[in-house]
N, CA, C and O of each residue as an XYZ file, in Angstrom:
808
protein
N      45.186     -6.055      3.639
C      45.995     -5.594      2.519
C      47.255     -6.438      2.353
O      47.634     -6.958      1.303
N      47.790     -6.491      3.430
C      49.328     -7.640      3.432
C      48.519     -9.077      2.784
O      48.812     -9.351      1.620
N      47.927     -9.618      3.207
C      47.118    -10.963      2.791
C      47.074    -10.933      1.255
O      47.833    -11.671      0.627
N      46.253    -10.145      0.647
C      46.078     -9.528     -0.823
C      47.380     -9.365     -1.422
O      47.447    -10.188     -2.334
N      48.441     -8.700     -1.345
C      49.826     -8.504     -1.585
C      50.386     -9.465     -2.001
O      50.652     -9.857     -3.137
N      50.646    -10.029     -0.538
C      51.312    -11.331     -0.147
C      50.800    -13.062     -1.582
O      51.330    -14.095     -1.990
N      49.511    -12.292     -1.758
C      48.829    -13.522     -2.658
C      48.941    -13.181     -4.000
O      48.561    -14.148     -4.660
N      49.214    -12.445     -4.569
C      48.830    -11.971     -5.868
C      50.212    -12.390     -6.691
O      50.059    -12.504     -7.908
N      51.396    -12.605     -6.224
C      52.368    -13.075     -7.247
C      52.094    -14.774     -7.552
O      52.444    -15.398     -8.554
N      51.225    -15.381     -6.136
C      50.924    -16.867     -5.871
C      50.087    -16.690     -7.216
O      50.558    -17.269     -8.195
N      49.035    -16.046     -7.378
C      48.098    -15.883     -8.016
C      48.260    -16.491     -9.392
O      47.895    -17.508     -9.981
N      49.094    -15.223     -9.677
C      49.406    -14.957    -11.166
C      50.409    -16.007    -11.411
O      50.256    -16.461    -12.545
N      51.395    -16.572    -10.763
C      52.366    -17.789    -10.927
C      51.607    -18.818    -11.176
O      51.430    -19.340    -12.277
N      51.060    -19.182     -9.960
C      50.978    -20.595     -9.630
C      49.041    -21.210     -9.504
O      48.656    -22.361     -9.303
N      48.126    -19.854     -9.725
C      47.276    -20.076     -9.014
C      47.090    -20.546     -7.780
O      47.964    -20.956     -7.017
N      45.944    -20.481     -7.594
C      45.004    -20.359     -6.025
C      43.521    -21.154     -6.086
O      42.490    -21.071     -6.754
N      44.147    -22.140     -4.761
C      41.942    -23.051     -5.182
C      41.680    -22.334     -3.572
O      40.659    -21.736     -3.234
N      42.617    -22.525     -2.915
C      42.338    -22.493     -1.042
C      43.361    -21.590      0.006
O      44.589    -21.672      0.023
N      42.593    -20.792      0.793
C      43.630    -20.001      1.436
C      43.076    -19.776      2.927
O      42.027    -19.208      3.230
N      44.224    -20.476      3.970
C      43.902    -20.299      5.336
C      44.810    -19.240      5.734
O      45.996    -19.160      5.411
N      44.217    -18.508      6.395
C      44.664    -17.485      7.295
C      44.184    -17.195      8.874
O      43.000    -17.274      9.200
N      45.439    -16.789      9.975
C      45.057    -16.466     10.782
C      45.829    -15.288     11.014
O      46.986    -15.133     10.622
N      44.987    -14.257     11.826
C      45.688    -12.689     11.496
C      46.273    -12.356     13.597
O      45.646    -12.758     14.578
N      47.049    -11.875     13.599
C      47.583    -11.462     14.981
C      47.485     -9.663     14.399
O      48.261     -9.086     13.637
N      46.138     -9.074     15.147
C      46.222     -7.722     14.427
C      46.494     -6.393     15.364
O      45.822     -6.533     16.386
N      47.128     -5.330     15.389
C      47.429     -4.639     15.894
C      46.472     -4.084     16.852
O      45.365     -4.622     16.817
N      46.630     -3.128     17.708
C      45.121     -2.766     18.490
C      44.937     -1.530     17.755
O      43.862     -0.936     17.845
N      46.014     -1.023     16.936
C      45.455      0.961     16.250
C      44.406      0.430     15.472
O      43.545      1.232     15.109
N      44.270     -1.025     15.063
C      42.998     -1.688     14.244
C      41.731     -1.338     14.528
O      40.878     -1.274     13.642
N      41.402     -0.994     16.195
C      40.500     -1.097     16.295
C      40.046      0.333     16.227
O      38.846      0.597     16.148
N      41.124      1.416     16.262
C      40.514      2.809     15.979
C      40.002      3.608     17.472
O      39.972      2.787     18.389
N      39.669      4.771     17.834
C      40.251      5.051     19.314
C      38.707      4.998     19.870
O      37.576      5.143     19.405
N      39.174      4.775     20.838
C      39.838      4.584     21.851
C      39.987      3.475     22.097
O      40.445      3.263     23.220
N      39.654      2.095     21.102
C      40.158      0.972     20.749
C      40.080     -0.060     21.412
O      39.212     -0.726     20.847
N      40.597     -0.825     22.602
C      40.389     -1.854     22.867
C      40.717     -1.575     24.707
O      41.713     -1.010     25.157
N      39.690     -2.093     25.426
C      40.101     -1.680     26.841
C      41.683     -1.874     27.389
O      42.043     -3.026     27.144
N      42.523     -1.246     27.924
C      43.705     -1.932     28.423
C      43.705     -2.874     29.381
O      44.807     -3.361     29.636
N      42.590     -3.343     30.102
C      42.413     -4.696     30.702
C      42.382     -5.615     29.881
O      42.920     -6.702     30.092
N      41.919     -5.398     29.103
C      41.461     -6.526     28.104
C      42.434     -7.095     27.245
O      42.195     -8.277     26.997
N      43.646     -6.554     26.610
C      44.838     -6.907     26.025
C      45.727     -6.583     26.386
O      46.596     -6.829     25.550
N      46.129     -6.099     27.262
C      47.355     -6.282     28.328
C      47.724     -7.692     28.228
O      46.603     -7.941     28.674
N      48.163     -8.680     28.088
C      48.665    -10.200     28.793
C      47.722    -10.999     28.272
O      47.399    -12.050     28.824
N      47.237    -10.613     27.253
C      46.317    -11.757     26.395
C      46.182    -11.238     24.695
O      46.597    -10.255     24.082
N      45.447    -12.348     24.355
C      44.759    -12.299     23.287
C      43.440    -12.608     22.782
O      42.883    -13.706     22.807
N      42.996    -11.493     22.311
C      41.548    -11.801     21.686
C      40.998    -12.509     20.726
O      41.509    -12.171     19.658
N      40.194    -13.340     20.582
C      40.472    -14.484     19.543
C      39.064    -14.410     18.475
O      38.505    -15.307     17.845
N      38.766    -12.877     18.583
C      37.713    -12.647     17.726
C      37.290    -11.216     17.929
O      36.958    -10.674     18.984
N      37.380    -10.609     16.482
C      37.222     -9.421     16.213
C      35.786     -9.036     15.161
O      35.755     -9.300     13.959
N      34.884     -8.497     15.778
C      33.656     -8.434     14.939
C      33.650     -8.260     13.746
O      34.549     -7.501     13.383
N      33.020     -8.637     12.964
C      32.533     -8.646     11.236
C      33.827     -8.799     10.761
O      33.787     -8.663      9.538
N      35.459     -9.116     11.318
C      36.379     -8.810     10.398
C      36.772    -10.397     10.054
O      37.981    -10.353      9.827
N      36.374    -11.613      9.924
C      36.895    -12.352      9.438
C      35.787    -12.205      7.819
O      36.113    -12.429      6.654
N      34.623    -11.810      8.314
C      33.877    -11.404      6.882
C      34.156    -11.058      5.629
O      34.033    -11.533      4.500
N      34.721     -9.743      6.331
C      35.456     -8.279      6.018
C      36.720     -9.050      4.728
O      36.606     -8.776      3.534
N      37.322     -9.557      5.008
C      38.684     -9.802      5.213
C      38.111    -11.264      4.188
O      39.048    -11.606      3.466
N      37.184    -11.923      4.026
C      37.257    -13.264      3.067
C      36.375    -12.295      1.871
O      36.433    -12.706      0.712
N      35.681    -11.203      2.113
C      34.852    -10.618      1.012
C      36.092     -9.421      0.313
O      36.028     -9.150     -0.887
N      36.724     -9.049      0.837
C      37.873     -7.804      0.506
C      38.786     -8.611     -0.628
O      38.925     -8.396     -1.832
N      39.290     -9.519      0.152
C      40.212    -10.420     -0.541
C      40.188    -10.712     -1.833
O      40.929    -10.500     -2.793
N      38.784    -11.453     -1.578
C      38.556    -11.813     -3.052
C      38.145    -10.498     -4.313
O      38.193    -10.730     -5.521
N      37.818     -9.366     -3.820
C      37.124     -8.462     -4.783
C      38.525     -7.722     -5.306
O      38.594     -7.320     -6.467
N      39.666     -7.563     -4.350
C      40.665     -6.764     -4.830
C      41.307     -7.609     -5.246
O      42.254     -7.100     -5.846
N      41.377     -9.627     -5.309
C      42.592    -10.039     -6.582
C      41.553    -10.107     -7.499
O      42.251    -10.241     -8.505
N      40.366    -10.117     -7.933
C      39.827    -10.472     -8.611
C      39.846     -9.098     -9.984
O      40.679     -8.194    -10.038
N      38.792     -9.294    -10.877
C      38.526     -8.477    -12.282
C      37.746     -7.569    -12.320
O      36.878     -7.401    -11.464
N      37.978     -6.595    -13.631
C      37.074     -5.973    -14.014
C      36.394     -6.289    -15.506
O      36.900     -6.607    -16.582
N      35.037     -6.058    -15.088
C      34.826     -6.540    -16.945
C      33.302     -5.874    -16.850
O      32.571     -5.930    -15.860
N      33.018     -5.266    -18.048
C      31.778     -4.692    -18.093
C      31.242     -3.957    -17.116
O      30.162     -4.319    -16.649
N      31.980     -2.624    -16.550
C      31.742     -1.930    -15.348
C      31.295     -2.509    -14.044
O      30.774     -1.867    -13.132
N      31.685     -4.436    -14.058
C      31.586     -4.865    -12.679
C      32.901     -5.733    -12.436
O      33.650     -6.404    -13.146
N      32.806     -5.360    -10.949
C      33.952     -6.687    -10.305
C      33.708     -7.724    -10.259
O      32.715     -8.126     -9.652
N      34.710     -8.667    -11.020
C      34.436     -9.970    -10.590
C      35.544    -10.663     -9.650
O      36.704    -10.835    -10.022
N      35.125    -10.985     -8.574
C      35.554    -11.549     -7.247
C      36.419    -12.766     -8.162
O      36.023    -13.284     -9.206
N      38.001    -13.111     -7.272
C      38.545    -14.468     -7.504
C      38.047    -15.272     -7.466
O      37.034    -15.126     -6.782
N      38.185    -16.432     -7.948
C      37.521    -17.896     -7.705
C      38.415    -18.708     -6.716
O      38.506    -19.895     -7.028
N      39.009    -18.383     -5.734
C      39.092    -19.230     -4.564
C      38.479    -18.814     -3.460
O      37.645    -17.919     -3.321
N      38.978    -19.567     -2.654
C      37.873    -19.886     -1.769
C      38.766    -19.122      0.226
O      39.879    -19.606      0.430
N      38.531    -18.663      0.751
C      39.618    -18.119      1.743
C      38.551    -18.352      3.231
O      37.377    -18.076      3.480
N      39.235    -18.747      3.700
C      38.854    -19.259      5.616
C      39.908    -18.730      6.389
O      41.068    -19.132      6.292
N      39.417    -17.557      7.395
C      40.275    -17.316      8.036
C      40.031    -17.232      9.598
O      39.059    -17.866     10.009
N      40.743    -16.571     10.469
C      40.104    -16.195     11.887
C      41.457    -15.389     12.495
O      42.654    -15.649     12.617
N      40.622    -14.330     12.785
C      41.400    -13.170     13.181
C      41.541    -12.583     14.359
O      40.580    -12.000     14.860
N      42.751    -12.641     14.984
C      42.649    -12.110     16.291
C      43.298    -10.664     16.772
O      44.065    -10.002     16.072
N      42.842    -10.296     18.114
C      43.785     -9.237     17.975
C      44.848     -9.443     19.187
O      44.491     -9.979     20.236
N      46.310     -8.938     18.956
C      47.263     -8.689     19.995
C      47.669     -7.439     20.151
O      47.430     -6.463     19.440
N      48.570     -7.557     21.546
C      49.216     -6.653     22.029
C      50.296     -5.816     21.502
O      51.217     -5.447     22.231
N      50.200     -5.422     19.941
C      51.183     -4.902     19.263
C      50.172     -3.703     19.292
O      48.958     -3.799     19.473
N      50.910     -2.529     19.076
C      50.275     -1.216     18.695
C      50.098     -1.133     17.369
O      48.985     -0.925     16.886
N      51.485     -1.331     16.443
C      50.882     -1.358     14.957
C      51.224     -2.554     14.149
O      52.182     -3.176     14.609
N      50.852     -2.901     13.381
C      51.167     -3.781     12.346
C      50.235     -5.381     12.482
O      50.180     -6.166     13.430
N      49.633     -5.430     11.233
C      48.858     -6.851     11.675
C      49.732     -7.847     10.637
O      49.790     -7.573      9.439
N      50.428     -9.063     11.216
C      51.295    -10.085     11.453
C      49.817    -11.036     10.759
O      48.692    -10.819     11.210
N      50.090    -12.186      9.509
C      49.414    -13.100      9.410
C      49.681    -14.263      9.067
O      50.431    -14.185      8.093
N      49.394    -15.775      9.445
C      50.014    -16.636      9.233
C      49.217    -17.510      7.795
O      48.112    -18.054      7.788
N      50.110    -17.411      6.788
C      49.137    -17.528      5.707
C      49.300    -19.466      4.835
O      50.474    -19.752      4.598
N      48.808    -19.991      4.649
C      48.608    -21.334      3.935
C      48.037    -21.240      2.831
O      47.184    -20.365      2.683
N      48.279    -21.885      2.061
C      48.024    -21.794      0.285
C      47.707    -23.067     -0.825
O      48.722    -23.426     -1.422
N      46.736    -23.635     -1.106
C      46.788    -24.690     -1.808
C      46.958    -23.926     -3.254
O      46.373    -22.903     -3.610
N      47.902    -24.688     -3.979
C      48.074    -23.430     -5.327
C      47.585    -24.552     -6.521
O      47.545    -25.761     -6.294
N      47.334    -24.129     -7.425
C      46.524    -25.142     -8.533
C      47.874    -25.940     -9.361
O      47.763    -27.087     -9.796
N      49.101    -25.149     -9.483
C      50.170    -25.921     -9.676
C      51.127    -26.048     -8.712
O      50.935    -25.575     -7.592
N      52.543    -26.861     -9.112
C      53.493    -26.945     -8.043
C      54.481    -25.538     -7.638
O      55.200    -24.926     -8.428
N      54.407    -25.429     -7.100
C      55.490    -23.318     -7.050
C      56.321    -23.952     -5.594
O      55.563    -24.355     -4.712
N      57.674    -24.036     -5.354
C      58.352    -24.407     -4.630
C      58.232    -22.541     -3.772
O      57.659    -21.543     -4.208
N      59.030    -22.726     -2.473
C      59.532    -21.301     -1.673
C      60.452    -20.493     -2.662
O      60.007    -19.493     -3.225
N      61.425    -20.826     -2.819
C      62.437    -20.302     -4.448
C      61.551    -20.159     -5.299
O      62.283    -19.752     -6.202
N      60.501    -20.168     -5.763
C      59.962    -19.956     -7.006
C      58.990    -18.271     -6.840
O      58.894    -17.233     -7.493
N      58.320    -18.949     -5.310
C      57.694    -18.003     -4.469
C      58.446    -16.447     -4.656
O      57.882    -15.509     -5.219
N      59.606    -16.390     -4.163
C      60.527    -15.351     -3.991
C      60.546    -15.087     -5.126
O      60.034    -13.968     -5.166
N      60.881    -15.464     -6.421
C      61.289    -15.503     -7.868
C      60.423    -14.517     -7.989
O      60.772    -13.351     -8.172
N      58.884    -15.009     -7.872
C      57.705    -14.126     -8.630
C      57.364    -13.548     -7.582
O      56.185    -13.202     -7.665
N      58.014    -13.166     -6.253
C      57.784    -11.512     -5.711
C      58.523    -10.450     -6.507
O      58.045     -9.326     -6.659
N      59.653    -10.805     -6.994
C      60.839    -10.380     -7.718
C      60.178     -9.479     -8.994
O      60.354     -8.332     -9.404
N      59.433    -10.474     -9.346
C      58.688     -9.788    -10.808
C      57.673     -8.918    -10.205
O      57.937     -7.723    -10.346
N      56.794     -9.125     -9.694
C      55.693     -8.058     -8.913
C      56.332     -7.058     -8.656
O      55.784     -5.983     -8.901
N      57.700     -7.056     -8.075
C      57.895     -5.930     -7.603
C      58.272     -5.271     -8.709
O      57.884     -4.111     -8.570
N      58.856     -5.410     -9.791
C      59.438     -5.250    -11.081
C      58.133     -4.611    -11.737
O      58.224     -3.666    -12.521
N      57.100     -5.091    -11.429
C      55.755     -4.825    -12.642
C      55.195     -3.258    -11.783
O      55.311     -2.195    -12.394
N      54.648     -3.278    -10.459
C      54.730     -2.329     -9.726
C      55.536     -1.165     -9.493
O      55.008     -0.176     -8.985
N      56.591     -1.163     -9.762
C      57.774     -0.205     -9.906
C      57.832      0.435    -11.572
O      58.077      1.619    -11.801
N      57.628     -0.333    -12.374
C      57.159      0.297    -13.476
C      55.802      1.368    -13.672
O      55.636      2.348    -14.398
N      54.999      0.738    -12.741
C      53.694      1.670    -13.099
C      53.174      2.070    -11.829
O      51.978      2.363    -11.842
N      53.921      2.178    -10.464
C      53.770      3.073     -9.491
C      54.558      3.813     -9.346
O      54.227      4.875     -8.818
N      55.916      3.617     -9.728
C      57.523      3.489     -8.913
C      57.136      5.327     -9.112
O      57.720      5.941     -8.219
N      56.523      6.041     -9.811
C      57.369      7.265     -9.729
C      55.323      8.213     -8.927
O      54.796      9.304     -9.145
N      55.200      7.855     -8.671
C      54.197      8.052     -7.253
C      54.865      8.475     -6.042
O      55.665      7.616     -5.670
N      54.816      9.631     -5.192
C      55.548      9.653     -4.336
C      55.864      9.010     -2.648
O      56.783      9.040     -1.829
N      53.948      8.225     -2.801
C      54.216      7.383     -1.543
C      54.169      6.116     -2.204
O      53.370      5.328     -1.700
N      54.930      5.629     -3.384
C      55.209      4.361     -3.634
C      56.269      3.857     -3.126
O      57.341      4.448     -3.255
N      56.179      2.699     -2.467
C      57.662      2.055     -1.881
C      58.605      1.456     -2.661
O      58.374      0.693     -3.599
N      59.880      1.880     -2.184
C      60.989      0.740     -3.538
C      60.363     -0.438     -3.826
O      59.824     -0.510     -4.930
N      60.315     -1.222     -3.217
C      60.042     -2.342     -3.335
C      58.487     -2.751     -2.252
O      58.456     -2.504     -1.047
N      57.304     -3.412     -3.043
C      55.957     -3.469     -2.412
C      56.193     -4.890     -1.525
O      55.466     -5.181     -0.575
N      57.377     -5.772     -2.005
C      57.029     -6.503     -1.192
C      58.626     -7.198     -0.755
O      59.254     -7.970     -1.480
N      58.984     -6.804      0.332
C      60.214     -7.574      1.383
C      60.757     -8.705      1.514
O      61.244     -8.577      2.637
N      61.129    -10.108      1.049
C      61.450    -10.932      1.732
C      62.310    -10.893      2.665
O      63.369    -10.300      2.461
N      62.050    -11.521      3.914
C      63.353    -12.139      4.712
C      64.118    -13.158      5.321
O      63.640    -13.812      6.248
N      65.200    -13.347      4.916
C      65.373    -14.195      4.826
C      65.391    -15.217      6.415
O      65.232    -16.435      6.500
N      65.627    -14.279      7.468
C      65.688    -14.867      8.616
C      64.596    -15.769      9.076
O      63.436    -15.685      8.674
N      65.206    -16.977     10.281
C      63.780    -17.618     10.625
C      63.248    -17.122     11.497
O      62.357    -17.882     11.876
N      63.295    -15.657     12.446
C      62.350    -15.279     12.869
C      61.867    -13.891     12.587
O      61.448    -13.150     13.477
N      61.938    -13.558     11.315
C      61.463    -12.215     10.783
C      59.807    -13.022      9.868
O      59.705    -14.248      9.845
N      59.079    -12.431      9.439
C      58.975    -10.387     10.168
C      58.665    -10.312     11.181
O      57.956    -11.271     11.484
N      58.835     -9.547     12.060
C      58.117     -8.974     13.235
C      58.012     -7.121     13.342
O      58.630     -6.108     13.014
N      56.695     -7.595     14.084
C      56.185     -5.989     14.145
C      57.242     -4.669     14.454
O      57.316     -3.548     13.950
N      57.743     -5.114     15.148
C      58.768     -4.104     15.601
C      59.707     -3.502     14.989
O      59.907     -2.289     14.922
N      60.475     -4.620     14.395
C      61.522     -4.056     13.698
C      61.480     -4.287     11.948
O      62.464     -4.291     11.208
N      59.904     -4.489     11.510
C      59.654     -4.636     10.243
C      58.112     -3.590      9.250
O      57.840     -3.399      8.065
N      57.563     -3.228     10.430
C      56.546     -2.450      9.936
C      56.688     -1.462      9.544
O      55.707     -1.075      8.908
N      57.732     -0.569      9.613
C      58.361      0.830      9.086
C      58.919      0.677      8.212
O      59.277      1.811      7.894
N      59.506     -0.386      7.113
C      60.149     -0.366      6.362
C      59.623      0.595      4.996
O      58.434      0.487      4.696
N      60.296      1.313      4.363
C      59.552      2.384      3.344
C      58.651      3.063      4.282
O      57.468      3.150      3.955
N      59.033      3.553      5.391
C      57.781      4.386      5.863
C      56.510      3.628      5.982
O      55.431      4.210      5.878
N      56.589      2.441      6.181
C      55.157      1.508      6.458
C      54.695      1.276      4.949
O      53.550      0.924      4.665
N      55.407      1.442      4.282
C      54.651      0.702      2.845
C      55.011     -0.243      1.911
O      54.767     -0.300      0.706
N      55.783     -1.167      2.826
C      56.118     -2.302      1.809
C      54.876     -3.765      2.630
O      53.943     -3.622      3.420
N      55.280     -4.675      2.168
C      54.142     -5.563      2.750
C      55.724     -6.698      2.690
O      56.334     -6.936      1.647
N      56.119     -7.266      4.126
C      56.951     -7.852      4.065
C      56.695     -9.597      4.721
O      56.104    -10.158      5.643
N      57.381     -9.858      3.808
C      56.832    -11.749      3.757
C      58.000    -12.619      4.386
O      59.061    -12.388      3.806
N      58.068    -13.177      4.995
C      59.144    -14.172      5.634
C      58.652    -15.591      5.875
O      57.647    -16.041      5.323
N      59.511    -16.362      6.840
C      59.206    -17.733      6.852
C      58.207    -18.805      5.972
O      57.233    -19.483      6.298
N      59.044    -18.587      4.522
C      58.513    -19.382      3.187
C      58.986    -20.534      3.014
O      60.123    -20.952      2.798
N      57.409    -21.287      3.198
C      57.856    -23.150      2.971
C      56.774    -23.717      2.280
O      55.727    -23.150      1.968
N      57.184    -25.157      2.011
C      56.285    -25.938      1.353
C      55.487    -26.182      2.592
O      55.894    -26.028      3.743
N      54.051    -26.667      2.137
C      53.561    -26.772      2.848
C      53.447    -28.391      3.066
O      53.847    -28.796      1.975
N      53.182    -29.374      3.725
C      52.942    -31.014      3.668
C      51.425    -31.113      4.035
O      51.220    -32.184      4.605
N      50.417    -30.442      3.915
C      49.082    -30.985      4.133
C      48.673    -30.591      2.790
O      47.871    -31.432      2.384
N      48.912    -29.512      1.768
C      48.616    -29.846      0.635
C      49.449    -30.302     -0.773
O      50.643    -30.230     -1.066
N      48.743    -30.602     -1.209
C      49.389    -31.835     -2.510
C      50.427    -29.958     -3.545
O      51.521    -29.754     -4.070
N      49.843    -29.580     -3.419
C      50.421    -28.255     -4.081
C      50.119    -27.208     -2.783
O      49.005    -26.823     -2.427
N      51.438    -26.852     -2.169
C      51.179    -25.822     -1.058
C      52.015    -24.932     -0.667
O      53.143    -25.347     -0.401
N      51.748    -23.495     -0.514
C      53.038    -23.105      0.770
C      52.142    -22.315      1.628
O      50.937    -22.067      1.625
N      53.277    -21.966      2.455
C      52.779    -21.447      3.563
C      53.919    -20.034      4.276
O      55.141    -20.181      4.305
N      53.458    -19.183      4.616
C      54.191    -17.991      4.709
C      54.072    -17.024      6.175
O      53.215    -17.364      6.991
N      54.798    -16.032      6.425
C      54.183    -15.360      7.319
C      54.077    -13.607      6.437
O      54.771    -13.233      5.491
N      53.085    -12.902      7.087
C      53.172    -11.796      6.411
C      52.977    -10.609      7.119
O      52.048    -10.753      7.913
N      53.521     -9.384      7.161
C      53.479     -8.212      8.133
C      52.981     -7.194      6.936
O      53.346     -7.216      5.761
N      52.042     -6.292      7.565
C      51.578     -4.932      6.922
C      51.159     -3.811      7.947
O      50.346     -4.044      8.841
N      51.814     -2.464      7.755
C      51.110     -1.682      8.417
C      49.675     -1.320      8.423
O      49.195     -0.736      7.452
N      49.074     -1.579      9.291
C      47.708     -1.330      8.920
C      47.280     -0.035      9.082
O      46.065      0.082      9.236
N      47.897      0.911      9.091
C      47.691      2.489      9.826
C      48.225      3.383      8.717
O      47.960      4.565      8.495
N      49.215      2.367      7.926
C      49.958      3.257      6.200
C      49.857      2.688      5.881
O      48.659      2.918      6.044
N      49.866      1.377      5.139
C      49.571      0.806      3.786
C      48.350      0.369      3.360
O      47.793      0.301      2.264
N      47.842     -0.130      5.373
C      46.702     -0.466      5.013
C      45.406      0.393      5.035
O      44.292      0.081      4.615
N      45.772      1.433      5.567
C      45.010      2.633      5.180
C      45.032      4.311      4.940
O      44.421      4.784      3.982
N      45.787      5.182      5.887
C      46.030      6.518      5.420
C      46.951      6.862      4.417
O      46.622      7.684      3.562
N      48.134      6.306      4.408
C      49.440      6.294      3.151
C      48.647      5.613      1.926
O      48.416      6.150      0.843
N      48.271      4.290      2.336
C      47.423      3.931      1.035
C      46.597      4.563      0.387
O      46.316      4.260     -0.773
N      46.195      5.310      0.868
C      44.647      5.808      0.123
C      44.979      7.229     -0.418
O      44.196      7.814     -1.166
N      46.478      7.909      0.086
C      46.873      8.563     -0.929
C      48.062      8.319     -1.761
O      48.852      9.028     -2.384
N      47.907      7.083     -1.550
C      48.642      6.642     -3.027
C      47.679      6.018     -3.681
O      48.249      5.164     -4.359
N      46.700      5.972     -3.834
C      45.413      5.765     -4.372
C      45.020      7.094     -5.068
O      44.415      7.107     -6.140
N      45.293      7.904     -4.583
C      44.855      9.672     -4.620
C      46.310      9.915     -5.753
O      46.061     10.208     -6.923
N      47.392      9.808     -5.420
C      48.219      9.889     -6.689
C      48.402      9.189     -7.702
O      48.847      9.671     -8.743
N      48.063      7.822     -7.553
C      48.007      7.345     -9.192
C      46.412      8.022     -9.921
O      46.510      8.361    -11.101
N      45.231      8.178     -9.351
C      44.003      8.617    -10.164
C      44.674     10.042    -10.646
O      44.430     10.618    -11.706
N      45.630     10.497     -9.550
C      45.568     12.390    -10.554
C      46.502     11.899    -11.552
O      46.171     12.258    -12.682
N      47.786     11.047    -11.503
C      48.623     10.682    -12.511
C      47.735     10.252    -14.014
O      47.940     10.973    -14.990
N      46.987      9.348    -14.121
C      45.895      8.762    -14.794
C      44.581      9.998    -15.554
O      43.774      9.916    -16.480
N      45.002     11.182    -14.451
C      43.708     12.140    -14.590
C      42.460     11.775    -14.494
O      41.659     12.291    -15.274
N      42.029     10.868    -13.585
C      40.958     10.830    -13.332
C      40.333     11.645    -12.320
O      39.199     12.124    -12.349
N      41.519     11.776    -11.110
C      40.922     13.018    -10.194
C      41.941     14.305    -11.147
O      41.867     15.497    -10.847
């Protein structure tokens, strides 16, 4: 969900041909009784079943369209590999971006600015909508799990260490934190549940 977030102002700005990701993911990820405590104590796991799948098929279906009662998936292309660490919550991802035009880090921030602006118009009065969906910070070693995954009660998706990238001709590259336990799934899904009754569909 942070990945998706994190991409969608790139999207709509600057476009998207290519997107590398590598995920550092919480262990509540894995759901209980979750991951042996031998096993991630003092390490890291450097592969989590079906979820780099998961995670290049998700991606694309939620930036992508609707048209004629079907989804149509984005047209880029996403490679990732996902691991898990020793954090309890929040999955941390290190994200790279070839964008179809030039979008500097300042420009980046600019059009989180508006997302959050467009979102706040047509979530903002939802009651598990967050002020703001998406965080910058400005520090060079934020986000981190600890002192960034609670922000709004776990529902903002917060983005830090924003740069150009030098391996692509049009690039940046970011880091990104999301709760995966509220945004990325129980808080989310009833704020999913309050915009359909807002809408009247439920």
């Amino acid at each position: 969900m942070g990945l998706a977030i994190s991409l969608k102002p790139i999207l709509d700005g600057f476009g998207i041909k290519k997107v590398f990701m590598t995920s550092l993911q919480g262990v509540s990820g894995a759901g209980y009784p979750g991951v042996a405590s031998l096993d991630i104590i003092d390490n890291i796991i450097p592969y989590i079943a079906k979820e780099e799948e998961k995670v290049q098929k998700e991606a694309l279906k939620i930036l992508g369209g609707y048209r004629d009662k079907k989804i149509i998936n984005a047209s880029f292309s996403i490679s990732c590999t996902c691991t898990r660490v020793p954090v309890i919550d929040g999955h941390t991802e290190t994200v790279f971006v070839e964008t179809e035009k030039t979008g500097s880090p300042d420009e980046y921030v600019k059009a989180t600015d508006e997302f959050n602006h467009k979102f706040k118009k047509e979530f903002g009065d939802l009651p598990s909508a967050p002020e703001r969906t998406i965080i910058v910070r400005k520090e060079e070693n934020r986000p981190q799990p600890r002192f960034d995954r609670d922000i709004y009660d776990g529902m903002a998706t917060v983005v830090g260490r924003i740069r150009k990238d030098e391996v692509f001709e049009n690039g940046l590259k970011y880091v990104v934190l999301s709760h995966n336990t509220k945004k990325g799934a129980a808080k989310g899904e009833v704020m999913v549940a309050e915009y359909l009754y807002k809408k009247k569909i439920l």
